[in-house]
PASEBA-1860 file (N, C-alpha, C; in nm, 3 decimals):
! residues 236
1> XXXXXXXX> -6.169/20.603/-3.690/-6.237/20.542/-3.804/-6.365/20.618/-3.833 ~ -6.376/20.650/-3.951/-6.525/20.719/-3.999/-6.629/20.637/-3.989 ~ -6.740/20.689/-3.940/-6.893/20.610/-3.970/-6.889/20.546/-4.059 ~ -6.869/20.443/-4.090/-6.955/20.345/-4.244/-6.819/20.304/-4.286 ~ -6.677/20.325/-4.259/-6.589/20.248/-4.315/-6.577/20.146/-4.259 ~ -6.469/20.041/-4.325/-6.488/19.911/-4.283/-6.329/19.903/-4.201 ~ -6.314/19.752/-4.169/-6.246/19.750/-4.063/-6.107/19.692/-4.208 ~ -5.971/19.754/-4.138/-5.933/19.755/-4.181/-5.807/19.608/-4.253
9> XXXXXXXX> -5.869/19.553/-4.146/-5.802/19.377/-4.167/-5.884/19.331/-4.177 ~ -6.026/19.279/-4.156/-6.120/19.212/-4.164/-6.237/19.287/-4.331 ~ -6.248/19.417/-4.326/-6.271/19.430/-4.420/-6.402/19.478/-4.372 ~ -6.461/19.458/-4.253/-6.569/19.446/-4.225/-6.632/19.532/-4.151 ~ -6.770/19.591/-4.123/-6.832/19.727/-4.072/-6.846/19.657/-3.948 ~ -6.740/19.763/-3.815/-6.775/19.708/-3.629/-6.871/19.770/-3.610 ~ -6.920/19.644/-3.535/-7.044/19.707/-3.479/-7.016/19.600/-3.298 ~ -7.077/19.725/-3.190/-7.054/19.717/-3.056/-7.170/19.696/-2.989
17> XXXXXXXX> -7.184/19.551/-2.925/-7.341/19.524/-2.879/-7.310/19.595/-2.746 ~ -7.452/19.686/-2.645/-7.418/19.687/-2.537/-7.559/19.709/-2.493 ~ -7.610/19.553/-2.403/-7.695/19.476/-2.366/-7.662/19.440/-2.225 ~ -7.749/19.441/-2.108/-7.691/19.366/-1.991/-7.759/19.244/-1.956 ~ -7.796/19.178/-2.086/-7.812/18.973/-2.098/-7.754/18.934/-2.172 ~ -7.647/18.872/-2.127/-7.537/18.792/-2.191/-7.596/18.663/-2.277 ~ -7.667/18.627/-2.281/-7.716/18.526/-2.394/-7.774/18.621/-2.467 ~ -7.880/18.738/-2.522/-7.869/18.801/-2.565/-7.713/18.889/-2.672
25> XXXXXXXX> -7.678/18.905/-2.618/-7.515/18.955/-2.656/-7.464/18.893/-2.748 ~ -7.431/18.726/-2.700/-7.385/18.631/-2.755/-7.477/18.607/-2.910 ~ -7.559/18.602/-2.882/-7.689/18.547/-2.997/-7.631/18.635/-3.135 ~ -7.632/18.773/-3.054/-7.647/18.905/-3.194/-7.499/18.899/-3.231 ~ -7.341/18.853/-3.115/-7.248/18.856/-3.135/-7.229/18.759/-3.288 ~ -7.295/18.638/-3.248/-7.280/18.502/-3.330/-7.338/18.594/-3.448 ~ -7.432/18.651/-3.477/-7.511/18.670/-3.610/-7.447/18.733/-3.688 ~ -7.406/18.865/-3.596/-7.302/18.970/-3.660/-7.176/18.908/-3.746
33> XXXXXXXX> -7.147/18.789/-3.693/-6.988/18.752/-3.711/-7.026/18.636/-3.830 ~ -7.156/18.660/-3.855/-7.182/18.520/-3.957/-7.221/18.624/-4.109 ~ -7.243/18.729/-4.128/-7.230/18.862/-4.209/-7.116/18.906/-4.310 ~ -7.111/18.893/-4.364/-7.008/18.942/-4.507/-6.944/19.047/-4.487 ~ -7.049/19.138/-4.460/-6.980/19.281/-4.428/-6.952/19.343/-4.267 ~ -6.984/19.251/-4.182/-6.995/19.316/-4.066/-6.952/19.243/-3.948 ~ -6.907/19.287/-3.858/-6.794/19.196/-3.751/-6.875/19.289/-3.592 ~ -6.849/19.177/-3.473/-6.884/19.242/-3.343/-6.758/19.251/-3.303
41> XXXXXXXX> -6.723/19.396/-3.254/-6.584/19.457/-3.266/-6.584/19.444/-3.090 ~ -6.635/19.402/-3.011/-6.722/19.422/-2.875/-6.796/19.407/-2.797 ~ -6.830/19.369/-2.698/-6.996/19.381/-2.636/-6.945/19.414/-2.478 ~ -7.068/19.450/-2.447/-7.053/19.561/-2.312/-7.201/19.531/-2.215 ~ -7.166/19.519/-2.075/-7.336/19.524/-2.022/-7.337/19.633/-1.965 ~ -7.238/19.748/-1.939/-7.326/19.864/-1.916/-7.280/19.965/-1.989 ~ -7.294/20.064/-1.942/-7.318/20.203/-2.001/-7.108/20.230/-2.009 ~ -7.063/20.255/-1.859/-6.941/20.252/-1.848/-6.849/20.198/-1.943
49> XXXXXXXX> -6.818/20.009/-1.885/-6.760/19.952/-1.965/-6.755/19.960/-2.151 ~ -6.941/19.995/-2.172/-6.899/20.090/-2.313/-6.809/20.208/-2.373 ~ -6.830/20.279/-2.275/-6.743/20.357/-2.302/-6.608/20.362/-2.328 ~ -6.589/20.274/-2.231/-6.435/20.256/-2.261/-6.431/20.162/-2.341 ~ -6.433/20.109/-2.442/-6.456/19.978/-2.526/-6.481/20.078/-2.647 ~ -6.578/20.194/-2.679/-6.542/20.229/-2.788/-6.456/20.368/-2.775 ~ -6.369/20.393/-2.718/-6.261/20.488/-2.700/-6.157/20.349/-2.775 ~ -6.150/20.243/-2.759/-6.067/20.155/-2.813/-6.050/20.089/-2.940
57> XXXXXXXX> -6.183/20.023/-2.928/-6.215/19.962/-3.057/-6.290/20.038/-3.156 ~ -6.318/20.172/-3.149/-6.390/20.292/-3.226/-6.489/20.144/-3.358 ~ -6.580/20.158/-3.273/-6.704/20.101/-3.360/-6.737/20.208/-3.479 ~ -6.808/20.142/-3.578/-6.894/20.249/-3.652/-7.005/20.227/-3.579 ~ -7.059/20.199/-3.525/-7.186/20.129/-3.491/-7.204/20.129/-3.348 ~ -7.323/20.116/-3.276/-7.335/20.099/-3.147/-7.512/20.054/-3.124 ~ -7.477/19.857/-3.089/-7.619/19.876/-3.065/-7.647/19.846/-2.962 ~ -7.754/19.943/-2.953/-7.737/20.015/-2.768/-7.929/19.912/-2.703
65> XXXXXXXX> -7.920/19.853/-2.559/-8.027/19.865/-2.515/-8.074/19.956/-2.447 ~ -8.218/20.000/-2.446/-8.246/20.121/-2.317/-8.226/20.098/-2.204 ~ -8.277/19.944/-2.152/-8.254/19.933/-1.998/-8.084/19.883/-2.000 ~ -8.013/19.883/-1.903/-7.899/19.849/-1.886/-7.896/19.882/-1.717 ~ -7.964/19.800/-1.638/-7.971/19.810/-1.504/-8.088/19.919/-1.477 ~ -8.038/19.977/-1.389/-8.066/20.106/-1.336/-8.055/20.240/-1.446 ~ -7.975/20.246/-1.488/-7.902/20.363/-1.620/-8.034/20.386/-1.691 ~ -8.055/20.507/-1.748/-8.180/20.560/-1.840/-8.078/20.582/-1.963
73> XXXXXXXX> -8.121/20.491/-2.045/-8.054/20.446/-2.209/-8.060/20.580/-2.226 ~ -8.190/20.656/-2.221/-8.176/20.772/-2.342/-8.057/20.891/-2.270 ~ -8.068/20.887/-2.190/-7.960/20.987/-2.101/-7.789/20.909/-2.159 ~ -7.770/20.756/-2.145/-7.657/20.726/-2.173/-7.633/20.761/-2.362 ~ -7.728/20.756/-2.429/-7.767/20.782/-2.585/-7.690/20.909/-2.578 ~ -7.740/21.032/-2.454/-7.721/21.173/-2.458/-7.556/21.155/-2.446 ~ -7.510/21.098/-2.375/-7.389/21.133/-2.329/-7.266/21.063/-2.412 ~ -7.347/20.942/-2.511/-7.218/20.864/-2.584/-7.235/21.007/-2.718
81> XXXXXXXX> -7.329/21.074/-2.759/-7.335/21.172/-2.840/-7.220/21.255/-2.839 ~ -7.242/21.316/-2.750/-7.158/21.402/-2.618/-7.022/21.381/-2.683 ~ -7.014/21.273/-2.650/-6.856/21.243/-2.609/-6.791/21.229/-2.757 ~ -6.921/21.125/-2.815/-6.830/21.101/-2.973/-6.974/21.108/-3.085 ~ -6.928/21.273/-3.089/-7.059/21.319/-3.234/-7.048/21.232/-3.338 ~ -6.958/21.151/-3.380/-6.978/21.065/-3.521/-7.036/20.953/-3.481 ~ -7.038/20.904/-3.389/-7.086/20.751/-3.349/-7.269/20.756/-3.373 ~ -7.220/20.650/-3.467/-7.407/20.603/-3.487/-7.445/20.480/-3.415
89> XXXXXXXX> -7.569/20.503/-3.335/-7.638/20.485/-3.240/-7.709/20.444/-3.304 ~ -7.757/20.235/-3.275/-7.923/20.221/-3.294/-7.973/20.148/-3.198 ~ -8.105/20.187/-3.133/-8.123/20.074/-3.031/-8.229/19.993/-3.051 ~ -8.190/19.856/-2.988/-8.292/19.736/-2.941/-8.338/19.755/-2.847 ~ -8.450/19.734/-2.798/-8.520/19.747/-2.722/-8.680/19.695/-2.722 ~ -8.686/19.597/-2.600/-8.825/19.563/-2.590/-8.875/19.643/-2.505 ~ -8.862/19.820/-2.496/-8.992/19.935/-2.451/-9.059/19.913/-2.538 ~ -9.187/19.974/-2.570/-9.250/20.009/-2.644/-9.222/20.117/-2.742
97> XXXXXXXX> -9.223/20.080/-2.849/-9.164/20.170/-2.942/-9.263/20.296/-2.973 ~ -9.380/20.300/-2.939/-9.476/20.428/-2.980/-9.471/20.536/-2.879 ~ -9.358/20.448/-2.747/-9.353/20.580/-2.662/-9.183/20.602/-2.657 ~ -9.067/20.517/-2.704/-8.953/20.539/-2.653/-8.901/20.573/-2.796 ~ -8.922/20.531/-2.926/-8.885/20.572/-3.088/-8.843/20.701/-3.056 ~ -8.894/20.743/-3.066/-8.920/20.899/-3.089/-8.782/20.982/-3.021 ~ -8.808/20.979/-2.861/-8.755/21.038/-2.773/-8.617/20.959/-2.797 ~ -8.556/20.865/-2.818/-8.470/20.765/-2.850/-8.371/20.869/-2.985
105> XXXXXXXX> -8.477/20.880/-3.101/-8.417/20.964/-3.174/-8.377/21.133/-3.161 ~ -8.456/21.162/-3.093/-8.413/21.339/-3.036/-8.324/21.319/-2.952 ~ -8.275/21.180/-2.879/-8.161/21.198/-2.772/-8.022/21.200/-2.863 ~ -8.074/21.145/-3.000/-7.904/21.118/-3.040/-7.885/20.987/-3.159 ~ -7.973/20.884/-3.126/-7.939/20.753/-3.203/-8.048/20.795/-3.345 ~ -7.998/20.692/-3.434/-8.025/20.700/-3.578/-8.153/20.607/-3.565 ~ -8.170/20.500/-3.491/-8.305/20.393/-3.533/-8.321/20.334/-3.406 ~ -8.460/20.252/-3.408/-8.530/20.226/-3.325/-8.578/20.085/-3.335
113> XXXXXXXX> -8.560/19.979/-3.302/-8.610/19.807/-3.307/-8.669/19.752/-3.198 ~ -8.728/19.672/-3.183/-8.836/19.591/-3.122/-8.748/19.501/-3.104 ~ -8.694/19.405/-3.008/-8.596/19.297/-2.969/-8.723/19.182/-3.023 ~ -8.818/19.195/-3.053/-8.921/19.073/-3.094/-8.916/19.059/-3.228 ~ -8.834/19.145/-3.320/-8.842/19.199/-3.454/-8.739/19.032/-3.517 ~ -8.743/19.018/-3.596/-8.730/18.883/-3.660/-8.557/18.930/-3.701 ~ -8.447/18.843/-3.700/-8.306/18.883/-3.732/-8.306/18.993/-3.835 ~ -8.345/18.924/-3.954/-8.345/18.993/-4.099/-8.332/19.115/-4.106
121> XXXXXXXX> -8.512/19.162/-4.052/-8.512/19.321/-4.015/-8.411/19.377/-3.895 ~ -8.362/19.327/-3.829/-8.253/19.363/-3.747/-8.102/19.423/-3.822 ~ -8.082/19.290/-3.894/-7.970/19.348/-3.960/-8.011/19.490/-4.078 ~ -8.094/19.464/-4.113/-8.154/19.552/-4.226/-8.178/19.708/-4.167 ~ -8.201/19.691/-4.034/-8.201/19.821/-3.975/-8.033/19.894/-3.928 ~ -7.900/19.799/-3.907/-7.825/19.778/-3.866/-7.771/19.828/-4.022 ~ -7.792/19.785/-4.139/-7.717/19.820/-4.252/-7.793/19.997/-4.313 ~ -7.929/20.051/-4.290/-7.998/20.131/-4.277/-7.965/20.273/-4.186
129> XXXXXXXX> -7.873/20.225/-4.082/-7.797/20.326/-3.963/-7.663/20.345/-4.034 ~ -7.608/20.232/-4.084/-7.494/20.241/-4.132/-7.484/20.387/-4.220 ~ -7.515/20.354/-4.285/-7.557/20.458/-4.422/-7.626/20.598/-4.403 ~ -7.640/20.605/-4.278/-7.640/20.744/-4.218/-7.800/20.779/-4.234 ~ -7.871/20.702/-4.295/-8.014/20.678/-4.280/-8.082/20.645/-4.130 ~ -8.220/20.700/-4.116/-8.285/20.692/-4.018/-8.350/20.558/-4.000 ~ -8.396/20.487/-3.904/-8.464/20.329/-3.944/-8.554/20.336/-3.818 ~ -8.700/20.305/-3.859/-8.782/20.312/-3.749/-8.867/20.203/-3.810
137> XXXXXXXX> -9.007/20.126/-3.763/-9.064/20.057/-3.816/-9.174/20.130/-3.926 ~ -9.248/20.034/-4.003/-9.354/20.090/-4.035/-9.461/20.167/-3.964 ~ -9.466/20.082/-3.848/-9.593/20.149/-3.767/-9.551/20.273/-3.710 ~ -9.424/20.350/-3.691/-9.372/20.432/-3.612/-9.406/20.560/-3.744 ~ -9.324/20.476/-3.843/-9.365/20.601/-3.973/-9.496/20.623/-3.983 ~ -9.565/20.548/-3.994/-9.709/20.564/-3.995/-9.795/20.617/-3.898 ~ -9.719/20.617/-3.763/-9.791/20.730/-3.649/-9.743/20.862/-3.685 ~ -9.590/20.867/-3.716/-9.561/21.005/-3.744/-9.640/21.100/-3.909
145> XXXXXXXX> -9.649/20.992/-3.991/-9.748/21.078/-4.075/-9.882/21.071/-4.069 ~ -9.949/21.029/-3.979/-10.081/21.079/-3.908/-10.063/21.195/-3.838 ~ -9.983/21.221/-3.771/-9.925/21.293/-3.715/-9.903/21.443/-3.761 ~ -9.838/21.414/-3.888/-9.826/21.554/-3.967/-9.944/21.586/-3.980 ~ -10.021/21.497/-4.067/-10.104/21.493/-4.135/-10.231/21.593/-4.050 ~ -10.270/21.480/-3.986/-10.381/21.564/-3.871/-10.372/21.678/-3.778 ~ -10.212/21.682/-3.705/-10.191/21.789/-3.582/-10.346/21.749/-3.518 ~ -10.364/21.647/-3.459/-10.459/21.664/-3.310/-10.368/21.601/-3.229
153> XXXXXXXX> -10.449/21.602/-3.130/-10.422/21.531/-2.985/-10.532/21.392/-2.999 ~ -10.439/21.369/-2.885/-10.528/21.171/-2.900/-10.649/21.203/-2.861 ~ -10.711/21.065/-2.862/-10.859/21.078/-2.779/-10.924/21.090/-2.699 ~ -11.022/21.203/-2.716/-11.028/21.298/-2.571/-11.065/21.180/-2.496 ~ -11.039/21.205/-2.350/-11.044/21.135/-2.219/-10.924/21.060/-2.194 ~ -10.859/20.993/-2.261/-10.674/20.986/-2.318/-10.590/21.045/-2.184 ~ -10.486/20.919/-2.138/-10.413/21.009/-2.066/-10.296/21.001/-2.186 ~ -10.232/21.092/-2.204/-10.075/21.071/-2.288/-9.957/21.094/-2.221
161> XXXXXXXX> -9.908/20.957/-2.241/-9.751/20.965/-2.170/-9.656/21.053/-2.256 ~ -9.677/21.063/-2.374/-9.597/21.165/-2.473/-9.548/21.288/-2.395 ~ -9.631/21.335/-2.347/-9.638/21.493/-2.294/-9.540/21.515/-2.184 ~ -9.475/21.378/-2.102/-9.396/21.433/-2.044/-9.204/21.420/-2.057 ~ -9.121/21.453/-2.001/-9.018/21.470/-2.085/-8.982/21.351/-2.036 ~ -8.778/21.339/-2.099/-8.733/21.212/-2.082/-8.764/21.187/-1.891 ~ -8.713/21.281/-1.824/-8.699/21.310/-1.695/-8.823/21.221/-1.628 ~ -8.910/21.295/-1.634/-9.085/21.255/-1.618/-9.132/21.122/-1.640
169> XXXXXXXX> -9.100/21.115/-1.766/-9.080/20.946/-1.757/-9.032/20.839/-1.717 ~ -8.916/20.880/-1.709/-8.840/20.782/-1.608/-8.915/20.749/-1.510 ~ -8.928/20.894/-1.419/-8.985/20.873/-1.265/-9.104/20.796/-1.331 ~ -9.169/20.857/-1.374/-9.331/20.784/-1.342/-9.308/20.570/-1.392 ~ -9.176/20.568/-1.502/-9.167/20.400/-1.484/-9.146/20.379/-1.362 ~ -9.028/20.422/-1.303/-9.006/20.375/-1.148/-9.103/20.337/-1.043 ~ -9.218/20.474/-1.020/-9.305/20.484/-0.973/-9.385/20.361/-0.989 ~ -9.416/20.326/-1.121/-9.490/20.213/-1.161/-9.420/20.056/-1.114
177> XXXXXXXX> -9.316/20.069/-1.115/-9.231/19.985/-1.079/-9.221/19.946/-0.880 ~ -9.300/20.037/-0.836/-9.304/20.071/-0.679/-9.199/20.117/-0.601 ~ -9.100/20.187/-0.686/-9.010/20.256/-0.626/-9.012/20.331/-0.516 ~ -9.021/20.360/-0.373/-8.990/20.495/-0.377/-8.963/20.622/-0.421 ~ -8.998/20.775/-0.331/-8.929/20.885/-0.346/-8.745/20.872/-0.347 ~ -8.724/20.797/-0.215/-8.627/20.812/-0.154/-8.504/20.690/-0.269 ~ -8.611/20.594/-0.284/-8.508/20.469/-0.406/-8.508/20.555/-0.502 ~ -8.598/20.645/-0.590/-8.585/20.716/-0.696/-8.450/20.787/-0.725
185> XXXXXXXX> -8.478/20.870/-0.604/-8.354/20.944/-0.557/-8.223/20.948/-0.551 ~ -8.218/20.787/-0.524/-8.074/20.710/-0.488/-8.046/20.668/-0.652 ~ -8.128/20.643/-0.726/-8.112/20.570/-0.837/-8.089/20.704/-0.961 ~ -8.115/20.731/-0.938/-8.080/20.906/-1.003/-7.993/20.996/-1.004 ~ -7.954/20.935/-0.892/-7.890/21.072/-0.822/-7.914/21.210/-0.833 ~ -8.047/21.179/-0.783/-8.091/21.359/-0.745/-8.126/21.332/-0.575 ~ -8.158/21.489/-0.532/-8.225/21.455/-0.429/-8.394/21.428/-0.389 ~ -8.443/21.416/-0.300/-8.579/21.349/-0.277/-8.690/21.476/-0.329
193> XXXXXXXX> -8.639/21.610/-0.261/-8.726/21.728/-0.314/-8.749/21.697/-0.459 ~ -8.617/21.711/-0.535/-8.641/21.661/-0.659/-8.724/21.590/-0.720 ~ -8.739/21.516/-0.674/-8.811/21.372/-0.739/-8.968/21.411/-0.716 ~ -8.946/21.500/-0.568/-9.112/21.520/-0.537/-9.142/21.629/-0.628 ~ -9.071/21.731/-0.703/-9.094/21.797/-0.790/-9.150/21.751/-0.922 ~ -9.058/21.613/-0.968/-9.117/21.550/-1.079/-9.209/21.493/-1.065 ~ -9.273/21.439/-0.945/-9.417/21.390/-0.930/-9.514/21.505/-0.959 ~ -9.495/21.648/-0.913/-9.610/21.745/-0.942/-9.598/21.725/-1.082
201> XXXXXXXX> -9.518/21.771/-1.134/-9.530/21.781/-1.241/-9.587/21.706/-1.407 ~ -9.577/21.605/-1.336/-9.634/21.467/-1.401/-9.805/21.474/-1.378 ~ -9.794/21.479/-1.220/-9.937/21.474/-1.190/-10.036/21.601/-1.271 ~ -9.952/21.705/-1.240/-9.992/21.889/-1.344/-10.044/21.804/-1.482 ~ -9.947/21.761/-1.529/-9.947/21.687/-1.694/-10.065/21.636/-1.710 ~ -10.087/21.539/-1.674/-10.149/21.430/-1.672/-10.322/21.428/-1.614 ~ -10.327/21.557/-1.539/-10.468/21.592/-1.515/-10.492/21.494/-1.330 ~ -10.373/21.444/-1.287/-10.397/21.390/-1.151/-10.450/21.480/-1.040
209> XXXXXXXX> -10.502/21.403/-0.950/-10.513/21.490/-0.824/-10.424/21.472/-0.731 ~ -10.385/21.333/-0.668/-10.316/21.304/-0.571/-10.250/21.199/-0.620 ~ -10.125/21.205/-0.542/-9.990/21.078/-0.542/-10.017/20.941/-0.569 ~ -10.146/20.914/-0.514/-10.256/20.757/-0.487/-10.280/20.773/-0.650 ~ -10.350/20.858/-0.716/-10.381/20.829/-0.862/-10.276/20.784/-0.938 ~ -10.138/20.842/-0.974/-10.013/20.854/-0.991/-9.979/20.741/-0.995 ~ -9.976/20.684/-0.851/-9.938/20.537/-0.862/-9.993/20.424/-0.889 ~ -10.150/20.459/-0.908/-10.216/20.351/-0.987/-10.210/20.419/-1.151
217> XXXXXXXX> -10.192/20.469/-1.179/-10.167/20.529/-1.364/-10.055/20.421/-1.386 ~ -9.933/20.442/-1.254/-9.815/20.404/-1.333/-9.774/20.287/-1.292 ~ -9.902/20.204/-1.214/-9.879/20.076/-1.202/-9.946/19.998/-1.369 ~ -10.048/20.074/-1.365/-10.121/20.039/-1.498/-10.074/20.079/-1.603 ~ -9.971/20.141/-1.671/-9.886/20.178/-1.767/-9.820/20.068/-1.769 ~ -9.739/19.986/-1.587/-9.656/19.892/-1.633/-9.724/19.771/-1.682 ~ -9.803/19.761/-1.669/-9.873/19.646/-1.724/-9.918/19.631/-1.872 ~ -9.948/19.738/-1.923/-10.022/19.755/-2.026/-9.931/19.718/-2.134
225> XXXXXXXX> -9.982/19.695/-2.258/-9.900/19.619/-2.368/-9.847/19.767/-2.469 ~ -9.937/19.863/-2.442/-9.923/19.981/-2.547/-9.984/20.070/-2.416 ~ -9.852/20.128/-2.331/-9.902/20.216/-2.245/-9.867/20.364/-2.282 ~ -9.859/20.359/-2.389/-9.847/20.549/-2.474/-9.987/20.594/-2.412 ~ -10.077/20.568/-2.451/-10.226/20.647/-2.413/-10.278/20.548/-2.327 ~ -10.339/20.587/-2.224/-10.382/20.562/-2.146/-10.550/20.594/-2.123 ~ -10.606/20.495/-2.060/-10.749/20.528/-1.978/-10.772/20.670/-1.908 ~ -10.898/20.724/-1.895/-10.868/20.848/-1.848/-10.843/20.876/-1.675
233> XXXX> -10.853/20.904/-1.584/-10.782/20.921/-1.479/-10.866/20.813/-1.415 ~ -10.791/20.734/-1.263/-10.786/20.656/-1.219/-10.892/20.671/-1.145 ~ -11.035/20.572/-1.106/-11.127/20.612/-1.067/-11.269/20.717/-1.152 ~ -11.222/20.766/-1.283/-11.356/20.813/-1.356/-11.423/20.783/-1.402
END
């Protein structure tokens, strides 16, 4: 089935929730199915069972969360790409959108929503992907044309989480999360050198000195309501 056609007995545009909170699921299932034009062809709580679900029911649509356990959304974003270049991708997600929008869209998906975002604009972003259009919020457009506009960097003393890649980020949520090297590791599947590699490198980024700073940055990232920029290093 092509992007944006409709279903062919129902009449109606599938769309495939894949969320791992089942009242969640249900909620957007019910909304979808209450829509004129649009039917839930599906729903999925992880990454896997998606997969195989749209090898079947070939969605036009896929609305994807970032967290789904353990799994890094934007890596699973990378790989449903991968597998099926026509599939349009939009995700819900209560990350923060001034740090995950962005990177969300260079992995692969068409739009970006706030799970706090009111139905309306939900579907409206959902009919916006359809159509092969991009859908981000106002405030996201409006960072990105400051953005053009100015070319600076944030404000000096600023730590910026921007700067490091999808990889980098991950670790340093985990980190914040009190992960381990060794849980990182397991949860990744890399090995531990690894992981201690992505700590330099974060720390390089970020202007750290030691592992102790690191993990108070990224305890205080998890907390923070808008942890894109940050206070300047831990202790200055």
């Amino acid at each position: 089935m092509s992007p944006g056609a409709s279903d062919g007995i129902t009449g109606k545009t599938r769309v495939m929730i894949v969320d791992d909170h089942p009242i969640l699921r249900e909620g957007i299932q019910g909304l979808l199915n209450r829509q004129e034009d649009l039917v839930c062809c599906g729903t999925a709580e992880n990454a896997a069972v998606a997969e195989a679900l749209i090898r079947t029911q070939e969605p036009d649509l896929v609305l994807l969360d970032l967290r789904l356990g353990t799994t890094d959304g934007l890596e699973v974003i990378k790989g449903f790409k991968a597998l099926f270049p026509r599939l349009r991708i939009l995700v819900l997600s209560q990350l923060d959108e001034t740090l995950y929008a962005e990177r969300a869209l260079r992995a692969g998906a068409l739009g970006y929503v706030m799970k706090e975002q009111a139905t309306d604009e939900l579907l409206n972003a959902i009919r916006t992907v359809l159509k092969g259009e991009i859908y981000v919020s106002p405030k996201i457009s409006l960072m990105a044309l400051h953005r053009i506009i100015n070319d600076k960097p944030g404000p000096k003393g600023n730590l910026d989480l921007g700067c490091l890649s999808d990889r980098e980020l991950q670790v340093f949520v985990m980190v914040g999360e009190g992960s381990t090297n060794k849980q990182i590791a397991a949860a990744l599947k890399l090995s531990v050198k690894t992981i201690e590699t992505y700590r330099e490198h974060i720390k390089y980024k970020l202007g750290l000195n030691s592992g102790a700073e690191l993990a108070q940055l990224a305890r205080q990232a998890a907390q923070a309501d808008n942890p894109t920029a940050l206070p300047g290093r831990p202790g200055a």
